[in-house]
C-alpha positions as CSV (number, residue, x, y, z in Angstrom):
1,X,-1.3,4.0,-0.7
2,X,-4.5,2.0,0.6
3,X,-4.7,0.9,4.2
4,X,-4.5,-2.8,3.4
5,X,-1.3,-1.9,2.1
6,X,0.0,-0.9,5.3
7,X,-1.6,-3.0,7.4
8,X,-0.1,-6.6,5.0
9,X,3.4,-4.9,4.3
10,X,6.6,-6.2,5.2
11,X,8.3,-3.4,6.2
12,X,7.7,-3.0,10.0
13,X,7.3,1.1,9.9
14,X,4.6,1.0,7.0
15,X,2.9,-2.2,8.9
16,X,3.1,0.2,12.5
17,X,2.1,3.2,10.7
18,X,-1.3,1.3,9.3
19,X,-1.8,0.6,12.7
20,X,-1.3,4.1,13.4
21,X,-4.0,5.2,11.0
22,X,-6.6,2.7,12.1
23,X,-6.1,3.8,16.0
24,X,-6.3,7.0,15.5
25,X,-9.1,6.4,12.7
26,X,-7.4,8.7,10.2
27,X,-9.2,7.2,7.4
28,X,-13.0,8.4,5.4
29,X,-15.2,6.2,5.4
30,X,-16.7,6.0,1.4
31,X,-20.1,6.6,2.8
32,X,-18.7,9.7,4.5
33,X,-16.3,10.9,1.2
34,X,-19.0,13.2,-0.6
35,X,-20.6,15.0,2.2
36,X,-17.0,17.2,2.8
37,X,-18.0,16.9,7.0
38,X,-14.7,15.4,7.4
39,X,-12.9,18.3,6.0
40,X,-13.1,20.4,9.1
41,X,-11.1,24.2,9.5
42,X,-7.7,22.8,10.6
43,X,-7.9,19.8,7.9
44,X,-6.8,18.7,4.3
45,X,-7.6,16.2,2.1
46,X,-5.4,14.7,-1.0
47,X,-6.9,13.3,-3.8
48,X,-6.7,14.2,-7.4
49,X,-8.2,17.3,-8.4
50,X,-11.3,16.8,-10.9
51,X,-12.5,14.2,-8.4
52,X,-12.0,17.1,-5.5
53,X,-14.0,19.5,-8.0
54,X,-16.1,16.8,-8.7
55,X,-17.3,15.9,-4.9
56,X,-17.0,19.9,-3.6
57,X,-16.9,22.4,-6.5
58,X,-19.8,23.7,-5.0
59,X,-19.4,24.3,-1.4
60,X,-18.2,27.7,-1.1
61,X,-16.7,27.3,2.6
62,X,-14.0,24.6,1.3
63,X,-10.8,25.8,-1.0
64,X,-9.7,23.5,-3.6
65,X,-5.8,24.2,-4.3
66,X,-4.9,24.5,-8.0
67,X,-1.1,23.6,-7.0
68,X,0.4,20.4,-8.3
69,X,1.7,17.5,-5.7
70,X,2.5,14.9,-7.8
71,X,2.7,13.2,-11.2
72,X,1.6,9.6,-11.4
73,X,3.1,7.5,-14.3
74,X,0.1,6.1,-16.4
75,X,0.1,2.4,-17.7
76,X,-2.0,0.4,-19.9
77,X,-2.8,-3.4,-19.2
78,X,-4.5,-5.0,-22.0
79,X,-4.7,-8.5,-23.1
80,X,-3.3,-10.6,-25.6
81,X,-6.5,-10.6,-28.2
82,X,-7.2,-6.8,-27.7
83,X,-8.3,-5.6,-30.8
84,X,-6.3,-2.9,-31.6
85,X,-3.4,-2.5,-30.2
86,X,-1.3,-0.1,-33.1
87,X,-3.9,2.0,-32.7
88,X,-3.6,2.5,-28.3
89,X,-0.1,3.0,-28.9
90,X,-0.5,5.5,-32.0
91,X,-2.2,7.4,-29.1
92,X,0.5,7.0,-26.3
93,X,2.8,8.1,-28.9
94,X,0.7,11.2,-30.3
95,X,0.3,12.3,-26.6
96,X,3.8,11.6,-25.2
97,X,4.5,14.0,-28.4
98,X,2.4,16.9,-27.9
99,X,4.3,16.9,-24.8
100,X,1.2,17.0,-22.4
101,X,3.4,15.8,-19.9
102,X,5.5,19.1,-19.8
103,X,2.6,21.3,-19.7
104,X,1.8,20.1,-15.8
């Protein structure tokens, strides 16, 4: 959920709770995202886990969980000339299959 989100809904709690976020300026600023000094002893940070690895594998005084929070359904947008698309869904289809989605 992006701040814009919030801030443009139409639902009055999600519009107040935007506001929320911005006056208490609970929000990382991208600049700030791959240093970890936001991340401070009594804080967490959600975001998906190879990204997480990606940004802190290395510093040794942060703790990146291996627990699951959520599954996010995956979709594919393509348009009407793509070149091949038997093939994109031969994929779908071999993965959805091999039951990867299961083994989370």
């Amino acid at each position: 959920m992006s701040l814009p989100f919030l801030l443009n809904s139409e639902d009055n709690d999600l519009k107040i709770l935007g506001e929320i976020v911005v006056c208490n300026e609970w929000f990382v600023h991208v600049s700030k995202r791959s240093s970890g000094a936001y991340i401070k002893s009594r804080s967490v940070r959600e975001m998906h886990r190879n990204t997480a690895k990606m940004l802190f594998g290395n510093h040794e005084d942060l703790y990146i969980s291996e627990d699951i929070l959520h599954v996010t359904l995956m979709d594919f947008a393509y348009g009407r000339n793509f070149f091949c698309p038997s093939k994109l869904n031969s994929i779908i289809l071999r993965l959805s299959a091999a039951g990867l989605y299961e083994k989370l």
